[in-house]
BALOBA-1460 file (C-alpha; in Angstrom, 3 decimals):
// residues 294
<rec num="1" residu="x" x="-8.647" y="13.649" z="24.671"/>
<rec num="2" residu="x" x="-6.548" y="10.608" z="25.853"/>
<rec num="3" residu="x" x="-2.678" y="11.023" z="25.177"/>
<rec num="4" residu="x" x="-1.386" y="9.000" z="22.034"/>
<rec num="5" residu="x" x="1.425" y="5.975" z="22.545"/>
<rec num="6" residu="x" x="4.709" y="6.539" z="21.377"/>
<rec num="7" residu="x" x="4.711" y="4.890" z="17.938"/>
<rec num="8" residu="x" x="7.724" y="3.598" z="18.319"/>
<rec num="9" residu="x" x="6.829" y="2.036" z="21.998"/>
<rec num="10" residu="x" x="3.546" y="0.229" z="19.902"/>
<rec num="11" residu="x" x="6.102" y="-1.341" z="17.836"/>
<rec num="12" residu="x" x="8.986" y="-2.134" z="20.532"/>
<rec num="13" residu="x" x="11.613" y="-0.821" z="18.496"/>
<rec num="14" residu="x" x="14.410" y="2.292" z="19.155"/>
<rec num="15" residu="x" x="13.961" y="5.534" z="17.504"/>
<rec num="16" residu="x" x="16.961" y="4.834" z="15.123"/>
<rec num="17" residu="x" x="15.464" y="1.377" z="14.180"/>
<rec num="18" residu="x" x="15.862" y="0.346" z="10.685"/>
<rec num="19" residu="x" x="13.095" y="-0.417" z="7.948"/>
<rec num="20" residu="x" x="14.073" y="-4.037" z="8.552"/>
<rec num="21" residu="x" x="13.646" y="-3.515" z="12.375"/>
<rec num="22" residu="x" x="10.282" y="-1.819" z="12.098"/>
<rec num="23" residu="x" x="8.681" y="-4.413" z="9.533"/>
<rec num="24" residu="x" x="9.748" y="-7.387" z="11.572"/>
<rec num="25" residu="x" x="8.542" y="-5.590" z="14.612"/>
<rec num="26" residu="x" x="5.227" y="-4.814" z="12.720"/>
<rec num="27" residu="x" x="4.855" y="-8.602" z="11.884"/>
<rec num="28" residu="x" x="5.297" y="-9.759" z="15.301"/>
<rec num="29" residu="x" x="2.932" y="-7.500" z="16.751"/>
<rec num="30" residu="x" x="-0.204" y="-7.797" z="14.099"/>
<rec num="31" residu="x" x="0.168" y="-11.147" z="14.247"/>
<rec num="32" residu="x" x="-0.301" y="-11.022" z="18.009"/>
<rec num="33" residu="x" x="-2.731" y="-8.441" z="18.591"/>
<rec num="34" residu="x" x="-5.185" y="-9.752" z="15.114"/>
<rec num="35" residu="x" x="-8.503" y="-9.465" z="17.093"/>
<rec num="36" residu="x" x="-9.485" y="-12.650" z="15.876"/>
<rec num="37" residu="x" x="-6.782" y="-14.188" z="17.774"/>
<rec num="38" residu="x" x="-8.365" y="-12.394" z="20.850"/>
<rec num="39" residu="x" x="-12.025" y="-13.206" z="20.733"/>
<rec num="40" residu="x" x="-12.434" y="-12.689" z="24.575"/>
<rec num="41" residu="x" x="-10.676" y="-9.067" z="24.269"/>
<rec num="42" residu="x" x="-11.713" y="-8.237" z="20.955"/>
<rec num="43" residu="x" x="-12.448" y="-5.036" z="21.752"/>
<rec num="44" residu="x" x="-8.605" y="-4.231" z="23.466"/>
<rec num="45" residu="x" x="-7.281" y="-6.328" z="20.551"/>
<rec num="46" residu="x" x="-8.956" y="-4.557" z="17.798"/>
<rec num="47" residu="x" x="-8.179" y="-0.943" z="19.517"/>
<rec num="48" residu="x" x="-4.114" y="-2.375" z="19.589"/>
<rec num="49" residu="x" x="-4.217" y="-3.872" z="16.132"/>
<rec num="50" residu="x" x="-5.116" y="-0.252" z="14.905"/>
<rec num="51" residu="x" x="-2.434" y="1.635" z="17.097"/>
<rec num="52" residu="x" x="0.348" y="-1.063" z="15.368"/>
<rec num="53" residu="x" x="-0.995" y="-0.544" z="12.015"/>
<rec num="54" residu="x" x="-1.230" y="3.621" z="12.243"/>
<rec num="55" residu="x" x="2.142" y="2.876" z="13.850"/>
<rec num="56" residu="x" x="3.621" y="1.029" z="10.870"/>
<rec num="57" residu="x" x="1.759" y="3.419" z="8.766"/>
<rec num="58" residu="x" x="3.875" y="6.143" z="10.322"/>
<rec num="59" residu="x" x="7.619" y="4.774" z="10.591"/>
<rec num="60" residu="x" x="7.424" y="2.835" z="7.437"/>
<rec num="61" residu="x" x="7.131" y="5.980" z="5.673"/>
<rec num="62" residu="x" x="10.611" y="8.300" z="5.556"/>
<rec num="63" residu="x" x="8.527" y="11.346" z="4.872"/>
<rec num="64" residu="x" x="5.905" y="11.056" z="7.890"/>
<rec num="65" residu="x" x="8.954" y="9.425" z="9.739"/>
<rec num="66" residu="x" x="11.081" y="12.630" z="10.069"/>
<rec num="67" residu="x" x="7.701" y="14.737" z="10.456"/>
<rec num="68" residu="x" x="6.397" y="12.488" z="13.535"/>
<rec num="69" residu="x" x="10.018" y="12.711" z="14.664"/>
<rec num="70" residu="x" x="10.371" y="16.296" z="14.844"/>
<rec num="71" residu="x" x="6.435" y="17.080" z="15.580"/>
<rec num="72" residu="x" x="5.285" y="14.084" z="17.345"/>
<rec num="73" residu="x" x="1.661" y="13.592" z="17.077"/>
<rec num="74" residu="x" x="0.615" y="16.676" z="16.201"/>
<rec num="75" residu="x" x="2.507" y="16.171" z="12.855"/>
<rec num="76" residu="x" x="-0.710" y="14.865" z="12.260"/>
<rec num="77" residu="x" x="-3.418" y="16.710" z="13.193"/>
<rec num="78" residu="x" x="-5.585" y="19.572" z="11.375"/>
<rec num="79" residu="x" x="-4.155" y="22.111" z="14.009"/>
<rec num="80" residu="x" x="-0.515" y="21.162" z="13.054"/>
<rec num="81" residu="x" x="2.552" y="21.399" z="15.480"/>
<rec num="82" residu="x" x="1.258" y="24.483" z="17.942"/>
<rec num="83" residu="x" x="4.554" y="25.917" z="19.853"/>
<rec num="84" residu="x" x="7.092" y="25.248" z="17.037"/>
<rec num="85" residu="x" x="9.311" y="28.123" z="16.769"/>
<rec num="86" residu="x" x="9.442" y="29.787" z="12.736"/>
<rec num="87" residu="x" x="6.733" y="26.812" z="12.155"/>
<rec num="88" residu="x" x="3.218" y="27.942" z="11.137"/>
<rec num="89" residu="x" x="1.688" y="24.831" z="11.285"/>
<rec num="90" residu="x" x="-0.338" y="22.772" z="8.984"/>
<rec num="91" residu="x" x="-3.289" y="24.034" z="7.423"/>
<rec num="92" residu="x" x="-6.373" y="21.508" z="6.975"/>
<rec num="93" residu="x" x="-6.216" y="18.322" z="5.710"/>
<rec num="94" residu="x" x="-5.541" y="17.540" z="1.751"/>
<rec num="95" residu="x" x="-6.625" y="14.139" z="2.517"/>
<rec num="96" residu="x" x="-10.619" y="14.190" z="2.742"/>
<rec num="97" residu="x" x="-12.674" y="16.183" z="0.305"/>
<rec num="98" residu="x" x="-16.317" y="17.185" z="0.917"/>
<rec num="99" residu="x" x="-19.303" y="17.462" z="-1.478"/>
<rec num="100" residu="x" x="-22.412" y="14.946" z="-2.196"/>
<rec num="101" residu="x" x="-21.769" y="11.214" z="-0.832"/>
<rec num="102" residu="x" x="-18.419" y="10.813" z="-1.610"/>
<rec num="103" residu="x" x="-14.710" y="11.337" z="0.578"/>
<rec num="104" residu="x" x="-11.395" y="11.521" z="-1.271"/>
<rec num="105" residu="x" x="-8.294" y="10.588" z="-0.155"/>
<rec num="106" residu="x" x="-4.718" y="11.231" z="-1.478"/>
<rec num="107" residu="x" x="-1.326" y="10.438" z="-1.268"/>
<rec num="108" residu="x" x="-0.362" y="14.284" z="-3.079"/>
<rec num="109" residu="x" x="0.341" y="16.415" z="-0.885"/>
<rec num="110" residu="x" x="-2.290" y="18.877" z="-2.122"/>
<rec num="111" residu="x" x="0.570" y="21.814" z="-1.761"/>
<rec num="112" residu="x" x="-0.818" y="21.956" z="1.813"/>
<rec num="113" residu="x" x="1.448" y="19.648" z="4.919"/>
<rec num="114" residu="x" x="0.924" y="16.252" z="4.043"/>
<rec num="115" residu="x" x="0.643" y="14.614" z="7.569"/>
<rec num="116" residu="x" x="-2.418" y="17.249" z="8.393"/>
<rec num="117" residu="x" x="-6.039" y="15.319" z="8.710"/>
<rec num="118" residu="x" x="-4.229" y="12.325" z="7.985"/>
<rec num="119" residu="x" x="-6.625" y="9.582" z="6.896"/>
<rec num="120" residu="x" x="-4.721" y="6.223" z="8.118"/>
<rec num="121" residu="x" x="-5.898" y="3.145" z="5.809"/>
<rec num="122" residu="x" x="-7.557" y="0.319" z="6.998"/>
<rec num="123" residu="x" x="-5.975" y="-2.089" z="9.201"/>
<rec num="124" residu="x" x="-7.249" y="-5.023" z="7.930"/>
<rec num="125" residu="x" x="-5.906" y="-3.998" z="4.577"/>
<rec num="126" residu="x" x="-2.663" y="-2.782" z="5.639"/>
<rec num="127" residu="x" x="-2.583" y="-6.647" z="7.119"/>
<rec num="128" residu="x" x="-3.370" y="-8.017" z="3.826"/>
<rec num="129" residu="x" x="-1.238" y="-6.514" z="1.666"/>
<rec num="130" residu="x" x="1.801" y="-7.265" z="4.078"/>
<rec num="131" residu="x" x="1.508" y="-10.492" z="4.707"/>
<rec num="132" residu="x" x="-0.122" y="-11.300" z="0.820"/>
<rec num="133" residu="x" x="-3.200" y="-12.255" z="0.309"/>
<rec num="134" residu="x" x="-5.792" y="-12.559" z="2.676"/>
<rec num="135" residu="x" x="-6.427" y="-12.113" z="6.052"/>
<rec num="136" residu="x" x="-5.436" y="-15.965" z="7.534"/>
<rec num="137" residu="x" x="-7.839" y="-15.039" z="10.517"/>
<rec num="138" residu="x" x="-11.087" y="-13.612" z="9.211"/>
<rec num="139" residu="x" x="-13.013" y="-12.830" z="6.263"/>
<rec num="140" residu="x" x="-14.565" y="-10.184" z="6.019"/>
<rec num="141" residu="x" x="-16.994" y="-8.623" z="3.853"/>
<rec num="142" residu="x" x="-15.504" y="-5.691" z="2.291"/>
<rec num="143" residu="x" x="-16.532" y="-2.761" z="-0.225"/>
<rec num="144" residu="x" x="-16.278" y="-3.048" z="-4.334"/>
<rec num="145" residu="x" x="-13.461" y="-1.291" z="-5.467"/>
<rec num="146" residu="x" x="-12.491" y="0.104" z="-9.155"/>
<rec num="147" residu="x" x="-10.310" y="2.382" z="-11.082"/>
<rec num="148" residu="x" x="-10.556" y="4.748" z="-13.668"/>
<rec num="149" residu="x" x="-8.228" y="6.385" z="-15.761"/>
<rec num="150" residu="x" x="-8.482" y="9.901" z="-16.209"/>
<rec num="151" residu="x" x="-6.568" y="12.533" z="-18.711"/>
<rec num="152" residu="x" x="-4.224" y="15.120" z="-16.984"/>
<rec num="153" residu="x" x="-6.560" y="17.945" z="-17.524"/>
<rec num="154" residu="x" x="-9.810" y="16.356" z="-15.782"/>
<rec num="155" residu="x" x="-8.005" y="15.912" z="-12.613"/>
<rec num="156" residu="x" x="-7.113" y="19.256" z="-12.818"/>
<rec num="157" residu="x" x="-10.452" y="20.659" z="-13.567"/>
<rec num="158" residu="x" x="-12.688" y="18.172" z="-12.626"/>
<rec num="159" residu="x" x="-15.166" y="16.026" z="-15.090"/>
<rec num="160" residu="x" x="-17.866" y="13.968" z="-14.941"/>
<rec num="161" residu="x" x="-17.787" y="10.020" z="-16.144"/>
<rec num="162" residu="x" x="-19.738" y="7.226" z="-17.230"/>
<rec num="163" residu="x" x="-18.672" y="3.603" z="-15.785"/>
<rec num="164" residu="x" x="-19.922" y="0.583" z="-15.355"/>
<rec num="165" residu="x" x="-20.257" y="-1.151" z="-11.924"/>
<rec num="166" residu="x" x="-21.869" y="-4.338" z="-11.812"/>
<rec num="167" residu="x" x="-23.338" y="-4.590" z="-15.403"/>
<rec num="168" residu="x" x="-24.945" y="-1.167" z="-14.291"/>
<rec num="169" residu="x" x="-24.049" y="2.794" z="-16.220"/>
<rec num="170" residu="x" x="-22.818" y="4.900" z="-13.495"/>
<rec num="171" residu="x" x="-22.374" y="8.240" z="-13.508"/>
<rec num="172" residu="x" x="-19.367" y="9.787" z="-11.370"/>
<rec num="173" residu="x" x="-17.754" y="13.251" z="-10.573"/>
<rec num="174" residu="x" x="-14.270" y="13.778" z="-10.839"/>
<rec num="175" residu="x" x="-13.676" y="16.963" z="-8.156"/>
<rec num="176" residu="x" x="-11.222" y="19.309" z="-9.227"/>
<rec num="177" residu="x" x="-7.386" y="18.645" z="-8.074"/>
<rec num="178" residu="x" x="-7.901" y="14.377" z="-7.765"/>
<rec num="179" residu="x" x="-4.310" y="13.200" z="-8.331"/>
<rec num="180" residu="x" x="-2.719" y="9.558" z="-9.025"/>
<rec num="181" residu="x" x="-3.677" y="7.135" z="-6.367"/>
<rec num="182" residu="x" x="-6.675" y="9.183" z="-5.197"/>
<rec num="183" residu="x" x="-9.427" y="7.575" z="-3.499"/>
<rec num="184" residu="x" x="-13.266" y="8.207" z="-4.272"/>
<rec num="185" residu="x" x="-15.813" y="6.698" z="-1.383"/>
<rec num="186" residu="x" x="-18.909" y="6.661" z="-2.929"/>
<rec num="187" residu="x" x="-22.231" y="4.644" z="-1.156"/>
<rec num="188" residu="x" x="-21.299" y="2.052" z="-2.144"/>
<rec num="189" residu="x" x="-17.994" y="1.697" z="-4.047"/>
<rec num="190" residu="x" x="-14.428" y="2.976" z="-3.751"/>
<rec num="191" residu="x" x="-13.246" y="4.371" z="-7.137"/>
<rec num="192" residu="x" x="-9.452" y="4.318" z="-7.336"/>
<rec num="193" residu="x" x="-7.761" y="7.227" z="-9.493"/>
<rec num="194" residu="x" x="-5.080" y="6.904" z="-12.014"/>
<rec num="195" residu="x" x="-4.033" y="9.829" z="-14.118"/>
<rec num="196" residu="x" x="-2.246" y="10.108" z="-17.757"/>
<rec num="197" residu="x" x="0.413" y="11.935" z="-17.718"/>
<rec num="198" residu="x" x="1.122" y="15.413" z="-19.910"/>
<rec num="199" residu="x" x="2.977" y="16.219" z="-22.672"/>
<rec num="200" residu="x" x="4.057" y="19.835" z="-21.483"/>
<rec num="201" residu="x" x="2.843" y="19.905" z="-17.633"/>
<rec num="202" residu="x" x="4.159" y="18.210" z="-15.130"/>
<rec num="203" residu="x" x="2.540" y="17.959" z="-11.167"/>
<rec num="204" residu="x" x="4.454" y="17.954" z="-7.666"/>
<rec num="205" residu="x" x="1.477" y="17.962" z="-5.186"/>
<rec num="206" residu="x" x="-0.851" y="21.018" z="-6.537"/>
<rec num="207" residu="x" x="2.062" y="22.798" z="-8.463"/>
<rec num="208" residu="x" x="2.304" y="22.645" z="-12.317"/>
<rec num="209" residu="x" x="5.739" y="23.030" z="-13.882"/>
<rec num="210" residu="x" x="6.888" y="23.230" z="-17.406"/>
<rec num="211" residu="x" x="9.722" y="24.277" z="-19.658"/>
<rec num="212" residu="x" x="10.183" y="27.368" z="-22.157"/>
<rec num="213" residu="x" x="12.814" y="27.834" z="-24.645"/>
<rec num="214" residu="x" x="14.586" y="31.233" z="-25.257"/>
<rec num="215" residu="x" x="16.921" y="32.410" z="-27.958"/>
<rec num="216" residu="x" x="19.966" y="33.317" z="-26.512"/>
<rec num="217" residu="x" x="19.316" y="36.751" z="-27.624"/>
<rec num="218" residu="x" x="16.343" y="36.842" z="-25.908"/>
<rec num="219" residu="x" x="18.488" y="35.504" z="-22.783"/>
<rec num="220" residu="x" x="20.840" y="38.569" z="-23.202"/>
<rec num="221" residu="x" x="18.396" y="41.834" z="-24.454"/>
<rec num="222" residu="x" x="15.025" y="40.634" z="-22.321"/>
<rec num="223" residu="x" x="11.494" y="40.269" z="-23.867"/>
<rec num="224" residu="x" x="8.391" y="38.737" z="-23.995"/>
<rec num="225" residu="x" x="6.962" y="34.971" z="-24.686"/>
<rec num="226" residu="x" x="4.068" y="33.383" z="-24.275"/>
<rec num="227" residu="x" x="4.087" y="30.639" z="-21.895"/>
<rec num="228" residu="x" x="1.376" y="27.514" z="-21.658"/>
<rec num="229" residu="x" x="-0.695" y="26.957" z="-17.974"/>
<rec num="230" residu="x" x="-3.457" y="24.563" z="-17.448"/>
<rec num="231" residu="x" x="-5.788" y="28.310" z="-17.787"/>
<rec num="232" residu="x" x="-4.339" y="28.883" z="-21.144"/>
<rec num="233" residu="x" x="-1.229" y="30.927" z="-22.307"/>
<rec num="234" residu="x" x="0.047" y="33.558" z="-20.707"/>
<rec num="235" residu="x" x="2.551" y="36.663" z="-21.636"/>
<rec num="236" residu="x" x="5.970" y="36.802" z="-19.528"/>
<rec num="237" residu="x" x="8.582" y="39.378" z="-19.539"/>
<rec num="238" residu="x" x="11.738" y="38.102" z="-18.816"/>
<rec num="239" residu="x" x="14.838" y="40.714" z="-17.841"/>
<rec num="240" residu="x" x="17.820" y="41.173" z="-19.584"/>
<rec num="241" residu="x" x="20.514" y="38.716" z="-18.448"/>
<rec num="242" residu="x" x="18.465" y="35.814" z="-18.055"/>
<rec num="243" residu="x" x="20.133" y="32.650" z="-16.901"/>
<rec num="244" residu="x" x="19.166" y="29.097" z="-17.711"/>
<rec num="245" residu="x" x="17.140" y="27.397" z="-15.425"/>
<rec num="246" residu="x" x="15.606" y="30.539" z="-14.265"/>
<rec num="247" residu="x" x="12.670" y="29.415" z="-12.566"/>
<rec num="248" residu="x" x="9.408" y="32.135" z="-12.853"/>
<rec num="249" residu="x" x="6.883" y="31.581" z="-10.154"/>
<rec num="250" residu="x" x="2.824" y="31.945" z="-11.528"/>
<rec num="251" residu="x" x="1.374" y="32.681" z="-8.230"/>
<rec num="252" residu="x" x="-2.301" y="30.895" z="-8.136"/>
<rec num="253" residu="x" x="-1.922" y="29.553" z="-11.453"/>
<rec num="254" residu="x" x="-2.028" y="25.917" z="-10.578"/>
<rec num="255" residu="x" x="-4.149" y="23.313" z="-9.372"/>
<rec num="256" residu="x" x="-6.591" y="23.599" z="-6.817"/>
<rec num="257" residu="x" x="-6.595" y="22.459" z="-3.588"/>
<rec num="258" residu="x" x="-9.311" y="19.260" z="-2.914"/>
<rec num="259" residu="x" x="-10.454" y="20.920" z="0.458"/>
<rec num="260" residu="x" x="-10.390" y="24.346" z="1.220"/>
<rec num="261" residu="x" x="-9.966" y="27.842" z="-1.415"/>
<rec num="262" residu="x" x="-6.910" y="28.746" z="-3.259"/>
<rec num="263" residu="x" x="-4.710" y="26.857" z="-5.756"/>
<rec num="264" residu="x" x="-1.016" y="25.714" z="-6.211"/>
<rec num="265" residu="x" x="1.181" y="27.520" z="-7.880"/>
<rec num="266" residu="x" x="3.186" y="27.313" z="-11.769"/>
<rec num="267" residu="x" x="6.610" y="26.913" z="-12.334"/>
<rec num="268" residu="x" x="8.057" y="27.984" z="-15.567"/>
<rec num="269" residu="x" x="12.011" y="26.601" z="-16.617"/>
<rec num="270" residu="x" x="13.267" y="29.150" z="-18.881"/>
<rec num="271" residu="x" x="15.984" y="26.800" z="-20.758"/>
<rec num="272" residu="x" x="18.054" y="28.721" z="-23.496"/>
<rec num="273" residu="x" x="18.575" y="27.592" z="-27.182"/>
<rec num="274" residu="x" x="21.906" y="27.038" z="-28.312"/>
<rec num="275" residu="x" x="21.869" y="26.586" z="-31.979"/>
<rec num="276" residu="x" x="23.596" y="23.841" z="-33.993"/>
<rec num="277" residu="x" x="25.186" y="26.009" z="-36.714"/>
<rec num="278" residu="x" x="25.662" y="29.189" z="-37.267"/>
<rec num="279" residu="x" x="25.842" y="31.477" z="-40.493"/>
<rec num="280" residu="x" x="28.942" y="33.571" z="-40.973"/>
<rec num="281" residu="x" x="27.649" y="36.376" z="-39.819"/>
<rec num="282" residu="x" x="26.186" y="34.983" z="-36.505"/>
<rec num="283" residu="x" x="29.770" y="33.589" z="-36.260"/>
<rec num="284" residu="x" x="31.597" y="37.102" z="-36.361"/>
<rec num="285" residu="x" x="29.153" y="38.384" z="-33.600"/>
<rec num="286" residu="x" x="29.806" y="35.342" z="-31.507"/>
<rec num="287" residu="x" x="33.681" y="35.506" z="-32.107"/>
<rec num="288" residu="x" x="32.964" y="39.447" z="-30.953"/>
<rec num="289" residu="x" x="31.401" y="38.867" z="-27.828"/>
<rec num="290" residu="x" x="33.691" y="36.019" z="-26.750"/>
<rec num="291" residu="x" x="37.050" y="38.423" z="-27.549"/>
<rec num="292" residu="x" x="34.999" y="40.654" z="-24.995"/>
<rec num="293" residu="x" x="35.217" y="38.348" z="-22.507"/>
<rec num="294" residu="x" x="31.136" y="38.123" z="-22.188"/>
């Protein structure tokens, strides 16, 4: 396989360019290299139009910035970063989901790396949505897109729905783990994914979190309580002492991955109650433990 350019040697620009630096750069050079401005080279114009755009793609973003930066291009690739030291590389990609005649792609980062498989957009698009509106050098014919809004719990699990696509019912799946701003390539549409959010749980990648409250003698002796997770409730034992904050891990209990086994994981907050009045009694026991210094 042919070595990749530098990304910052597509664009011209130093490796401690500013944003400003690399979208002017970008301008300049997808202007220039637009294959239809290169109709007797299309096919050297189109390859460098893509290597500017994956480019911009790249250094545009401060998150796949500091990964190409440290990785290079391997940041990137289903086999991850081989040779890094304490680094065990990325596993496969979060980005492209198989199953029937349709592709996902997601800007989560699935709980997996989220440079690994990375699906670059379209060019053209990329183009478009830079310079506003569209392309000034070529129309071209491009596939129907639509969105759907889904609740919380069928992204998590997964659903089937009924739309309507040029006057026609459709029937779609929702796979398991979809999350806001996924992609679904069907034949011949591109379904867009937007998700409502929760009441209790809230999602970072494939990793649910959510907050319990305690009595503060609960905090202090230990005990039980039942906690929510996207399964159902579960029973946790907490240890005398507990501190606010106290984060308990749910190992599996979250959502799964798009590609490959296994799911994230479930974070519970223990917060701790501090009640706005007090009875006499609850006073004395307070005033107690404070004159002991606890």
């Amino acid at each position: 396989m042919a070595a990749k350019s530098d990304y910052y040697d597509i664009l011209g620009v130093s490796k401690n360019a500013s944003q400003e630096e690399i979208k002017k750069a970008y301008r300049k050079q997808a202007v220039e290299w637009h294959p239809d401005k290169h109709r007797d080279n299309k096919e050297i114009a189109e390859k460098r139009f893509k290597e500017v755009n994956e480019a911009y793609q790249v250094l545009s973003d401060a998150e796949k910035r500091r990964a190409y930066d440290q990785f290079g291009h391997s940041a990137f690739s289903p086999e991850g970063s081989p040779g890094s030291a304490g680094f065990s590389g990325f596993p496969g990609s979060p980005f492209s989901g198989g199953g029937g005649n349709w592709r996902v792609y997601t800007s989560g980062n699935g709980g997996q790396s989220p440079f690994a498989g990375f699906d670059f957009r379209d060019p053209f698009d990329i183009f478009e949505q830079f310079f506003g509106g569209s392309s000034p050098f070529v129309h071209r014919e491009r596939i129907p897109r639509y969105s759907i809004t889904v609740d919380f719990m069928d992204a998590v699990k997964g659903s089937e729905k009924e739309i309507v696509i040029n006057g026609k019912k459709r029937k779609v799946k929702i796979p398991p783990g979809v999350d806001e701003g996924s992609r679904i390539r069907f034949d011949d549409f591109v379904l867009s994914i937007d998700v409502k959010p929760h009441s209790v749980f809230e999602r970072e990648g494939n990793d649910i979190f959510t907050k319990v409250s305690i009595p503060y003698s609960m905090a202090i002796f230990g005990g039980v309580i039942e906690a929510p997770t996207i399964h159902g409730n579960t029973k946790i034992r907490l240890r005398p002492g507990t501190r606010s904050d106290t984060m308990v891990r749910l190992k599996g209990k979250g959502i799964p991955y798009l590609r490959g086994r296994g799911q994230g994981d479930q974070y519970i907050n223990i917060q701790i109650e501090v009640p706005d009045k007090l009875n006499r009694e609850q006073k004395k026991a307070v005033e107690r433990i404070r004159e002991e210094g606890l």
